[in-house]
PDB file of N, CA, C and O in Angstrom, chain B, residues numbered from 101:
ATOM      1  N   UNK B 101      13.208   6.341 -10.492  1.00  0.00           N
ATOM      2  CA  UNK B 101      12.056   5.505 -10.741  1.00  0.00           C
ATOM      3  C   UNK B 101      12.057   4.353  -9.745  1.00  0.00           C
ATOM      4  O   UNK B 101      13.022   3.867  -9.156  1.00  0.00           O
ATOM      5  N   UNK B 102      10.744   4.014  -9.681  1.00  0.00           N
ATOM      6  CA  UNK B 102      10.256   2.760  -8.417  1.00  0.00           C
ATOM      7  C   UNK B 102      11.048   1.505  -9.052  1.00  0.00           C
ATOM      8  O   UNK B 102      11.335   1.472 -10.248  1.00  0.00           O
ATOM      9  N   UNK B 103      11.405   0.385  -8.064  1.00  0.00           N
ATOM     10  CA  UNK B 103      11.772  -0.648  -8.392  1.00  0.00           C
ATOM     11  C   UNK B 103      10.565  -1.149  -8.358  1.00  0.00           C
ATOM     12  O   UNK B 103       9.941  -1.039  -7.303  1.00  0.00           O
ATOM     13  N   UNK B 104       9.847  -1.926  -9.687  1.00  0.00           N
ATOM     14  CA  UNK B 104       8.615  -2.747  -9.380  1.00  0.00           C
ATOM     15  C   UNK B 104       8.471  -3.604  -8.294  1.00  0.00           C
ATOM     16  O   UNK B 104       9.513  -3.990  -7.763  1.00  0.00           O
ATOM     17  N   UNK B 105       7.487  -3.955  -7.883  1.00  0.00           N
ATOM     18  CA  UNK B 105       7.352  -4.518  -6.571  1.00  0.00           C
ATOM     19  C   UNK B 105       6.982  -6.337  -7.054  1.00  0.00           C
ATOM     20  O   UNK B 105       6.418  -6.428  -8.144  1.00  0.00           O
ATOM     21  N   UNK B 106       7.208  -7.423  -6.466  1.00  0.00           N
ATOM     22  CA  UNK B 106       7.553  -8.443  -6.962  1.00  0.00           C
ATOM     23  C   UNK B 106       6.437  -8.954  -6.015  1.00  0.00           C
ATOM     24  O   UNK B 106       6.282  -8.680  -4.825  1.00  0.00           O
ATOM     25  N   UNK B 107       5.445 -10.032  -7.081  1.00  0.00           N
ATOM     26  CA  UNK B 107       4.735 -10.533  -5.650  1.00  0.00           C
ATOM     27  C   UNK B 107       4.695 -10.941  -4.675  1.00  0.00           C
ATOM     28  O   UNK B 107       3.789 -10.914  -3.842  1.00  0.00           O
ATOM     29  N   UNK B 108       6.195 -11.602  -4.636  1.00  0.00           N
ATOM     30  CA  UNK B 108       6.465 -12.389  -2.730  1.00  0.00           C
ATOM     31  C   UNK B 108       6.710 -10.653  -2.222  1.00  0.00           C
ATOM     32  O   UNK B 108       5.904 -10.509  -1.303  1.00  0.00           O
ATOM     33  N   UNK B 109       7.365  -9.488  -2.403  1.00  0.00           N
ATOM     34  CA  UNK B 109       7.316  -8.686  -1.647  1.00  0.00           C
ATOM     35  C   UNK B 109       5.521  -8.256  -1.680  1.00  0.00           C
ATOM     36  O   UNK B 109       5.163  -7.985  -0.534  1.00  0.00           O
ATOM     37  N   UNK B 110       4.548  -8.158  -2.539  1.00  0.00           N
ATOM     38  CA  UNK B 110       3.410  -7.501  -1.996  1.00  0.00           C
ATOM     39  C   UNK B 110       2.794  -8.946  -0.475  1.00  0.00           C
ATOM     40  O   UNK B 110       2.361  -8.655   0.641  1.00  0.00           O
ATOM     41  N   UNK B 111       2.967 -10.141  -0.960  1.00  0.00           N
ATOM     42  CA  UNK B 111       2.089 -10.774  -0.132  1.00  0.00           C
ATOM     43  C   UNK B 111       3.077 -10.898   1.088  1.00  0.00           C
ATOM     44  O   UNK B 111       2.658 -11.572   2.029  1.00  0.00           O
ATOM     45  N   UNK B 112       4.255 -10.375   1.195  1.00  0.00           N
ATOM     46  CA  UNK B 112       4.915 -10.440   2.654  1.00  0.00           C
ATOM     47  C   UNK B 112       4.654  -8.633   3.442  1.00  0.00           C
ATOM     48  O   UNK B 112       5.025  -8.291   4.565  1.00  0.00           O
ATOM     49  N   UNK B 113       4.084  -7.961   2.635  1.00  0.00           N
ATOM     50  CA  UNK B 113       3.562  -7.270   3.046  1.00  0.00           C
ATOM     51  C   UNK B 113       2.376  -7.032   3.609  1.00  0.00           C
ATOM     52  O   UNK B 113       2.264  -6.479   4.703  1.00  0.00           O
ATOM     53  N   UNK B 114       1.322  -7.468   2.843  1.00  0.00           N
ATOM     54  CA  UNK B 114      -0.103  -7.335   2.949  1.00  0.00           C
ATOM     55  C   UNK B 114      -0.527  -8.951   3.441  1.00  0.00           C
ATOM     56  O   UNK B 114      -1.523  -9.000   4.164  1.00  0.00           O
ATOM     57  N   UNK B 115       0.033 -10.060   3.166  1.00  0.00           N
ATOM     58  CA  UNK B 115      -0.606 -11.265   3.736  1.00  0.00           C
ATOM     59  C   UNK B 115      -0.909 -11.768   2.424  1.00  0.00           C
ATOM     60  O   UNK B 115      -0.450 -11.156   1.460  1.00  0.00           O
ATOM     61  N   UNK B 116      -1.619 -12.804   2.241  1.00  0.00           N
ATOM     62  CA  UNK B 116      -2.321 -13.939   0.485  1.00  0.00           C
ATOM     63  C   UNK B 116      -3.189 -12.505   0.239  1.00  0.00           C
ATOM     64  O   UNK B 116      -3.851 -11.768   0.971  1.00  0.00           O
ATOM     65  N   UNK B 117      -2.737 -12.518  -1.524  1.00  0.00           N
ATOM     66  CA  UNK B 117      -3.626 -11.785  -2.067  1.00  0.00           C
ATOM     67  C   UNK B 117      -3.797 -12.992  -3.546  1.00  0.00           C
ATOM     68  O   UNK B 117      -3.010 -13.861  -3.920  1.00  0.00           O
ATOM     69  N   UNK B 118      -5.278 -12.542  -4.167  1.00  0.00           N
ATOM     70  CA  UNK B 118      -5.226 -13.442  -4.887  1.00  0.00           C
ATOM     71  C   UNK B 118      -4.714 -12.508  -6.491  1.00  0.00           C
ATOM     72  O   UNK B 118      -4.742 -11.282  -6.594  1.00  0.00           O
ATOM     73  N   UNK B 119      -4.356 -13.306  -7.394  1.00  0.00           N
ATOM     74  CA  UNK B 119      -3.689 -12.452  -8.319  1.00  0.00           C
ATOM     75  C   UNK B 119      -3.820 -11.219  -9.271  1.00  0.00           C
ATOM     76  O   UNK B 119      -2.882 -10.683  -9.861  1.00  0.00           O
ATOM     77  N   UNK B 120      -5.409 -10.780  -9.336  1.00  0.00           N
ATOM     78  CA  UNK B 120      -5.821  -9.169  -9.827  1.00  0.00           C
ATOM     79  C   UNK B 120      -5.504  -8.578  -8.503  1.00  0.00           C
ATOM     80  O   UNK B 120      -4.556  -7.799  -8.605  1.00  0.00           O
ATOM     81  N   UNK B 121      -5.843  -8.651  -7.623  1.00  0.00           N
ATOM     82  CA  UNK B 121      -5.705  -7.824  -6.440  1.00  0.00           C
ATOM     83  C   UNK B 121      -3.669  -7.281  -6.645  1.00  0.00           C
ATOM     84  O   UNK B 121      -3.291  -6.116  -6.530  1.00  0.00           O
ATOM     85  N   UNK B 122      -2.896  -8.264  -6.894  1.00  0.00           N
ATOM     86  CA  UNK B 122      -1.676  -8.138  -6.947  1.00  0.00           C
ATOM     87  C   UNK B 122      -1.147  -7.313  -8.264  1.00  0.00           C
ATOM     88  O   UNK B 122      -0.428  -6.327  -8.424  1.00  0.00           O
ATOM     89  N   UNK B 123      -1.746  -8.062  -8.986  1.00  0.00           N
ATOM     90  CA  UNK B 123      -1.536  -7.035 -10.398  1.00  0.00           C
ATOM     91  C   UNK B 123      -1.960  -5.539 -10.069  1.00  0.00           C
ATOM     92  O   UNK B 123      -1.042  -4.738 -10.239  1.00  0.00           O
ATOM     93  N   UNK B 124      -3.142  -5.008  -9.641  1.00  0.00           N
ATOM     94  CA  UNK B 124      -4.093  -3.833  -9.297  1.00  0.00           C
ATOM     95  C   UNK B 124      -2.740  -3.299  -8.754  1.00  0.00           C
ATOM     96  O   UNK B 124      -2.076  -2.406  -9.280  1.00  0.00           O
ATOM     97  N   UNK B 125      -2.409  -4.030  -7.542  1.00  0.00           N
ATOM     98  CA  UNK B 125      -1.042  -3.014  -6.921  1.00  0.00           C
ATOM     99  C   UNK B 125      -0.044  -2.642  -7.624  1.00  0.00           C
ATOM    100  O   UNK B 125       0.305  -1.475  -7.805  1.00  0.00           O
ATOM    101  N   UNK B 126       0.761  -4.188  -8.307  1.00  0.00           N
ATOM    102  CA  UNK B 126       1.447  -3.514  -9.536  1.00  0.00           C
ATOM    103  C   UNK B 126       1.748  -2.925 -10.390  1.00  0.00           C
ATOM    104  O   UNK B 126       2.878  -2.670 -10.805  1.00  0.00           O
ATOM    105  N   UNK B 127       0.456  -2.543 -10.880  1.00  0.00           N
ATOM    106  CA  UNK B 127       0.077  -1.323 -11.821  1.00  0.00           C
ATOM    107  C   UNK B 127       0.368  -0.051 -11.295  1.00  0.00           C
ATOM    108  O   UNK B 127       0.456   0.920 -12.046  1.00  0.00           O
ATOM    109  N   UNK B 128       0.487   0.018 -10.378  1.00  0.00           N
ATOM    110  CA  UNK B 128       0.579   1.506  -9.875  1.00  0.00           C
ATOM    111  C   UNK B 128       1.814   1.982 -10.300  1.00  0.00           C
ATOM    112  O   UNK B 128       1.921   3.128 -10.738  1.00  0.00           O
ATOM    113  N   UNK B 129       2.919   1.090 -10.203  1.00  0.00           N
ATOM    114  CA  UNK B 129       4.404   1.481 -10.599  1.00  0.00           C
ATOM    115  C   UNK B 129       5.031   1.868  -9.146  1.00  0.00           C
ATOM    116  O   UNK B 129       6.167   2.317  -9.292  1.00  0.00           O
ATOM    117  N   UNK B 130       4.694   1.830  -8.048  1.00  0.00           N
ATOM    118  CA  UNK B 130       4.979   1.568  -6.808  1.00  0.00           C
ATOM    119  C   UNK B 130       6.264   0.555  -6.206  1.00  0.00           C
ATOM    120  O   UNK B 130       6.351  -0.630  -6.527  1.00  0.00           O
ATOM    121  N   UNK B 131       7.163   1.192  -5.350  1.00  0.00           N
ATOM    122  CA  UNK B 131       7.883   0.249  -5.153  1.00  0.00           C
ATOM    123  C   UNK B 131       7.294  -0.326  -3.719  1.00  0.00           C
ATOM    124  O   UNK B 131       6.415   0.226  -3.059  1.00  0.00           O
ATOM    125  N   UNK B 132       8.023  -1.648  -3.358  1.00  0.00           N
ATOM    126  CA  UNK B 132       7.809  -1.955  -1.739  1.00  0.00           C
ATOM    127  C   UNK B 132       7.853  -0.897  -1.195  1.00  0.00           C
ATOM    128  O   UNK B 132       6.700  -0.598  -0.887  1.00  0.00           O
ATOM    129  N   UNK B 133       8.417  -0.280  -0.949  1.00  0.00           N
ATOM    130  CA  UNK B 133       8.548   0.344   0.399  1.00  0.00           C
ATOM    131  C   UNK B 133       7.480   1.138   0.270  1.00  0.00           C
ATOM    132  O   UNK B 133       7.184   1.474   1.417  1.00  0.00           O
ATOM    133  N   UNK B 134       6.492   1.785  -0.744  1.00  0.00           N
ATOM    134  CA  UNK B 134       5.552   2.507  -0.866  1.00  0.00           C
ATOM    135  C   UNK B 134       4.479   1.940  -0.070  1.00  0.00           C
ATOM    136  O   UNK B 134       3.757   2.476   0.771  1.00  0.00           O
ATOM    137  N   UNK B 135       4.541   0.056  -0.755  1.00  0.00           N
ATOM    138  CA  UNK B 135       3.580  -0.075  -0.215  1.00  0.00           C
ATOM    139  C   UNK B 135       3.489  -0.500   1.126  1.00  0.00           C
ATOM    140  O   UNK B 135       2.458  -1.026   1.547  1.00  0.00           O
ATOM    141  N   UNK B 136       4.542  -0.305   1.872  1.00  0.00           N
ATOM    142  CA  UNK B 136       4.759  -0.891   3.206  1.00  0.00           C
ATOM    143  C   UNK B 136       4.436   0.367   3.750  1.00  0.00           C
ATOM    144  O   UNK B 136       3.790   0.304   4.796  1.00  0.00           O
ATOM    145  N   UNK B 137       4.728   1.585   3.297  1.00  0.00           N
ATOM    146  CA  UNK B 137       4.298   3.158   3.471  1.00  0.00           C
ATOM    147  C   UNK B 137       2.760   2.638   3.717  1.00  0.00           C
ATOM    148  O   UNK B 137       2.458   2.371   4.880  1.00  0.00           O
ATOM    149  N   UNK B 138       1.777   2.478   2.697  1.00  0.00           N
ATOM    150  CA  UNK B 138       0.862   2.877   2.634  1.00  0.00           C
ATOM    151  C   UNK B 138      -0.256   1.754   3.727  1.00  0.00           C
ATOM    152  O   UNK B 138      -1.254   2.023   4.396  1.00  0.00           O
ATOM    153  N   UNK B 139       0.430   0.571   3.508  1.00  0.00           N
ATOM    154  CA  UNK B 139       0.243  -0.626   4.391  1.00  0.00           C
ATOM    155  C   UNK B 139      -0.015   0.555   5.744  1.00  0.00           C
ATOM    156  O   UNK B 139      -1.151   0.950   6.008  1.00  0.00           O
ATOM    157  N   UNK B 140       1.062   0.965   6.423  1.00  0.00           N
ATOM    158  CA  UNK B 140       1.925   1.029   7.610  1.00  0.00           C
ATOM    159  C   UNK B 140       0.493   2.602   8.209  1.00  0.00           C
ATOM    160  O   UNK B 140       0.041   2.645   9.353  1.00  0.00           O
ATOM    161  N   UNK B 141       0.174   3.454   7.286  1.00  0.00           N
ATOM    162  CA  UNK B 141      -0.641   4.521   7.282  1.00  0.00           C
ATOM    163  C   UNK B 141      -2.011   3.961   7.253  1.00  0.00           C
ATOM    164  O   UNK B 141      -2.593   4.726   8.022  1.00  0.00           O
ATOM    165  N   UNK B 142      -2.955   3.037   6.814  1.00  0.00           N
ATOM    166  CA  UNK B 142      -3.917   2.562   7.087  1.00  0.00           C
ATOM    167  C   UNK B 142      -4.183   1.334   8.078  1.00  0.00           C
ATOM    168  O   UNK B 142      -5.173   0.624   8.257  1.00  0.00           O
ATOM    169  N   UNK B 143      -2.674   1.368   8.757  1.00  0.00           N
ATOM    170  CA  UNK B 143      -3.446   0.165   9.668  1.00  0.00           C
ATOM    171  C   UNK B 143      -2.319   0.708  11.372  1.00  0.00           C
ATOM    172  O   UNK B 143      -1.866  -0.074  12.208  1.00  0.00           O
ATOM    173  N   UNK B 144      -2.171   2.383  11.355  1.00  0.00           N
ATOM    174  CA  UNK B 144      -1.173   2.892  12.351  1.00  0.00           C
ATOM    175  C   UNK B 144      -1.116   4.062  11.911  1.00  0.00           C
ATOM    176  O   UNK B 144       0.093   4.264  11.803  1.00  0.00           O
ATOM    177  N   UNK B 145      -1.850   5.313  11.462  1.00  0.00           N
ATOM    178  CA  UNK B 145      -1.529   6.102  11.052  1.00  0.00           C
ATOM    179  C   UNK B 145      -1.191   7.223  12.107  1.00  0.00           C
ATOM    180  O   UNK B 145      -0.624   8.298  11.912  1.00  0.00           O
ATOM    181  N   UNK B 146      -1.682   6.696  13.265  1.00  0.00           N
ATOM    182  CA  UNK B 146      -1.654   7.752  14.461  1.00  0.00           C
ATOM    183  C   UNK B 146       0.141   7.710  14.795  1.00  0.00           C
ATOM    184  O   UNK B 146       0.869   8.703  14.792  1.00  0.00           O
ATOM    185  N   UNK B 147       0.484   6.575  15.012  1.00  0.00           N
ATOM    186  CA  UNK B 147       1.997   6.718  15.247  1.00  0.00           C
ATOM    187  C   UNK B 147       3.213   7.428  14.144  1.00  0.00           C
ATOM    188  O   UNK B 147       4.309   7.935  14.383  1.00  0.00           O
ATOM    189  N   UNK B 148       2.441   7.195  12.815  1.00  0.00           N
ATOM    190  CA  UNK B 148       3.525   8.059  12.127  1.00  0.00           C
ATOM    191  C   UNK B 148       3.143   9.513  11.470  1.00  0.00           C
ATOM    192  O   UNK B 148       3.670  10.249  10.636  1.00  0.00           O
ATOM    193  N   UNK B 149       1.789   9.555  12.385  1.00  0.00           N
ATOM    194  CA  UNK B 149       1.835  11.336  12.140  1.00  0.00           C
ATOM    195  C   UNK B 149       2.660  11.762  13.591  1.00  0.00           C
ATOM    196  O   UNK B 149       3.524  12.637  13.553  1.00  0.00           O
ATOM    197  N   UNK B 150       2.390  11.222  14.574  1.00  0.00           N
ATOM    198  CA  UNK B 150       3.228  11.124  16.145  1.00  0.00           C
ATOM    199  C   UNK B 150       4.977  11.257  15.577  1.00  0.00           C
ATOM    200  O   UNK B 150       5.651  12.211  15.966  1.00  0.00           O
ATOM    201  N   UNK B 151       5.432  10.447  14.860  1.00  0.00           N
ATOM    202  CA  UNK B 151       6.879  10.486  14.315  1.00  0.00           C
ATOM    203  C   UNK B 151       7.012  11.631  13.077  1.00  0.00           C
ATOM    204  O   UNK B 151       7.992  11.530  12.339  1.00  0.00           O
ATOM    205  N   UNK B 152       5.953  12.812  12.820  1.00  0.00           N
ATOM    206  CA  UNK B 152       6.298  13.369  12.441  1.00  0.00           C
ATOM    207  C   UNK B 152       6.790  13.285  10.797  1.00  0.00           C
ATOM    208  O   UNK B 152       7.497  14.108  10.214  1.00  0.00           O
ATOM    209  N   UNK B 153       6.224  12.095  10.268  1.00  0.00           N
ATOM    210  CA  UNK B 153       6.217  11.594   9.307  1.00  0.00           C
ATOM    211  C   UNK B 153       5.280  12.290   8.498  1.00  0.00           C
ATOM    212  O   UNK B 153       4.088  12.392   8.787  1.00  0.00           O
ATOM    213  N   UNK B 154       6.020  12.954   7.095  1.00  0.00           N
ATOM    214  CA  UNK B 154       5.129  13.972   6.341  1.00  0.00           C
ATOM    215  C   UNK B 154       3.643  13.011   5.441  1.00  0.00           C
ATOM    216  O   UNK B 154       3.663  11.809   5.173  1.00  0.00           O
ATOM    217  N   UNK B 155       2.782  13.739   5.217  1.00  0.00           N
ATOM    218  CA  UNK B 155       1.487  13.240   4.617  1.00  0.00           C
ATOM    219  C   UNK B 155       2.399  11.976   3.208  1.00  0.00           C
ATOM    220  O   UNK B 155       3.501  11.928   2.660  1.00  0.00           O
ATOM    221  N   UNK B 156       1.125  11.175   3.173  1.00  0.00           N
ATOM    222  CA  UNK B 156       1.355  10.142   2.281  1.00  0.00           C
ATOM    223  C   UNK B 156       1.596  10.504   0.868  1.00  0.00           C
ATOM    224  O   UNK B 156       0.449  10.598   0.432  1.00  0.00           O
ATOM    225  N   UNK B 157       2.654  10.843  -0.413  1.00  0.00           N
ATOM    226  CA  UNK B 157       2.505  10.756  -1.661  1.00  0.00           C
ATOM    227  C   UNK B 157       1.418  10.433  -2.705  1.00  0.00           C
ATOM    228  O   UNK B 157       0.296  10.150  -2.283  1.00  0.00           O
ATOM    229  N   UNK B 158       1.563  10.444  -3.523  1.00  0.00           N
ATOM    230  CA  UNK B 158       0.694  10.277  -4.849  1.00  0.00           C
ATOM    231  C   UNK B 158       0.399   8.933  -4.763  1.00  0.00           C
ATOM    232  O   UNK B 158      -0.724   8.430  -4.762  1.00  0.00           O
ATOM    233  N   UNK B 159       1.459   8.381  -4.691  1.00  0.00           N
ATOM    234  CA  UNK B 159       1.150   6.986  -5.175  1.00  0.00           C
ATOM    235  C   UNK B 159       1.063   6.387  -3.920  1.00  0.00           C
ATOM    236  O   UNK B 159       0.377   5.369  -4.006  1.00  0.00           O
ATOM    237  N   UNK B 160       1.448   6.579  -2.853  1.00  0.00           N
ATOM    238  CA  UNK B 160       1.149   5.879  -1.772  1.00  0.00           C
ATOM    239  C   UNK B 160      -0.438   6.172  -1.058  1.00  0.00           C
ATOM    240  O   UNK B 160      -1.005   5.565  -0.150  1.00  0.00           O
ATOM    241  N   UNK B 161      -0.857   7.296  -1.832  1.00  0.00           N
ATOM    242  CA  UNK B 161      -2.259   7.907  -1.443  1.00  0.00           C
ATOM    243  C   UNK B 161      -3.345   6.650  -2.503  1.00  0.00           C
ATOM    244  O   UNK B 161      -4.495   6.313  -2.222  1.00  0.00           O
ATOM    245  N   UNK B 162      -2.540   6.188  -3.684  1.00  0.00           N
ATOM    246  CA  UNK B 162      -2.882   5.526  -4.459  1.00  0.00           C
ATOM    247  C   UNK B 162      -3.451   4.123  -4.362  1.00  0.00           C
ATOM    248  O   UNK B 162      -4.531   3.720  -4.794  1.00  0.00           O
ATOM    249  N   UNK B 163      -2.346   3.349  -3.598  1.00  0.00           N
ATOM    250  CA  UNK B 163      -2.236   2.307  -2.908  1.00  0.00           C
ATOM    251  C   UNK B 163      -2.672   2.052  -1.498  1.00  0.00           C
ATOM    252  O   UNK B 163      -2.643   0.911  -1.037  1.00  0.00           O
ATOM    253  N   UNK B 164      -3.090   3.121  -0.776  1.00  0.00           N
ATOM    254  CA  UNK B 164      -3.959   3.361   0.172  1.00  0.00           C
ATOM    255  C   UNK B 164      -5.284   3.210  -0.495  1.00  0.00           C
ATOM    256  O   UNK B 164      -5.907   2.180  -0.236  1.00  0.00           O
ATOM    257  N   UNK B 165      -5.644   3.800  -1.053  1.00  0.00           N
ATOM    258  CA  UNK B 165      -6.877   3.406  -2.139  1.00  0.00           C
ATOM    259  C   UNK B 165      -7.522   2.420  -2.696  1.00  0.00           C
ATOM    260  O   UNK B 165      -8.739   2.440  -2.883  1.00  0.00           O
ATOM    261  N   UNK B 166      -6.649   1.329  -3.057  1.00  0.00           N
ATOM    262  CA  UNK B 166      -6.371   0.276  -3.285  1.00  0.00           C
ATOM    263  C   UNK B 166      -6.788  -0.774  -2.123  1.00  0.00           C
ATOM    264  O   UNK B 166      -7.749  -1.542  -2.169  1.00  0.00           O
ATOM    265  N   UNK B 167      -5.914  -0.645  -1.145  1.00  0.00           N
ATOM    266  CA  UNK B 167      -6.033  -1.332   0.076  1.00  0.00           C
ATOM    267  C   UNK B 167      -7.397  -1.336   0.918  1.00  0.00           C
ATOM    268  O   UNK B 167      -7.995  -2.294   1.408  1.00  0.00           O
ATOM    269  N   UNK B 168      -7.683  -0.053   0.933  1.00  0.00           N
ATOM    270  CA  UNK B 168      -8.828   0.665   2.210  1.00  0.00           C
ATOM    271  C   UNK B 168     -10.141  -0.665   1.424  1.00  0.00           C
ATOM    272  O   UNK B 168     -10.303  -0.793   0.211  1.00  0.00           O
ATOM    273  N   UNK B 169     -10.756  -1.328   2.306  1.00  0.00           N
ATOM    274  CA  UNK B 169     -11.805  -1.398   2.138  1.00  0.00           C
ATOM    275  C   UNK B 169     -12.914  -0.808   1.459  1.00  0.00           C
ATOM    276  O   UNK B 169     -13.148   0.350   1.805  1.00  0.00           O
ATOM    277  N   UNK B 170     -13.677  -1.308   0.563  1.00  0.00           N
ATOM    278  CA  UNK B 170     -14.649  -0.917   0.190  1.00  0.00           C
ATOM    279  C   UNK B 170     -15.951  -0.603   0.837  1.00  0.00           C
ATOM    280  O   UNK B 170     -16.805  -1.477   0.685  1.00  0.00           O
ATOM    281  N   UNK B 171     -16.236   0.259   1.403  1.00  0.00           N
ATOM    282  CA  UNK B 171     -17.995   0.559   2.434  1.00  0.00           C
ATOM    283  C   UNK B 171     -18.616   0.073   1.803  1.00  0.00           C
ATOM    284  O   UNK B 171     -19.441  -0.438   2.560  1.00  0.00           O
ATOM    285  N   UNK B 172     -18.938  -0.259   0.546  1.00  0.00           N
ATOM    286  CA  UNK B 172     -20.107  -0.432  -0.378  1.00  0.00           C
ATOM    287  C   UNK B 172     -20.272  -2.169  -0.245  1.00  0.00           C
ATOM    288  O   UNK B 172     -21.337  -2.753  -0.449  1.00  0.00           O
ATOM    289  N   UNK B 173     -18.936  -2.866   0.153  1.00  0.00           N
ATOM    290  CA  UNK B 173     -18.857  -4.657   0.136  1.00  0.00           C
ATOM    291  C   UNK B 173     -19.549  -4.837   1.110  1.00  0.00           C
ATOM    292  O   UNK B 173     -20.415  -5.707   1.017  1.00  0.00           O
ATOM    293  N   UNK B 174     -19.372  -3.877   2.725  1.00  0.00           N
ATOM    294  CA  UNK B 174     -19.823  -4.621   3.606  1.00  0.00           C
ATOM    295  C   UNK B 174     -21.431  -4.687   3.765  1.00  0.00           C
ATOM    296  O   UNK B 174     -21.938  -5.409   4.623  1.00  0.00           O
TER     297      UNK B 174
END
């Protein structure tokens, strides 16, 4: 099982989030490194399909989800 992810690790990941946005991630049951996974795949995904790095998980597909922008805000 994931080590929950602690908010100084989500906002040293992702930058200031304000606190539903942090909870939203937390909920997932995600550890850091997932979300540094999923961070790392929406903002570089070309280099770690290049490294041969297998497709993103459940939950990191999750938290990609999470992250990705909304089309509908802008």
């Amino acid at each position: 099982m994931a080590k929950p992810m602690t908010r100084d690790e989500i906002v040293s990941i992702i930058g200031p989030a304000d606190d539903t946005f942090v909870a939203e991630l937390k909920a997932t049951g995600a550890s850091a490194d997932e979300l540094q996974e999923a961070w790392m795949w929406l903002n570089g995904d070309e280099a770690l399909i290049n490294s041969g790095r297998p497709l993103p998980g459940s939950r990191v597909a999750t938290l990609m989800d999470i992250l990705e922008p909304d089309d509908r805000e802008l």
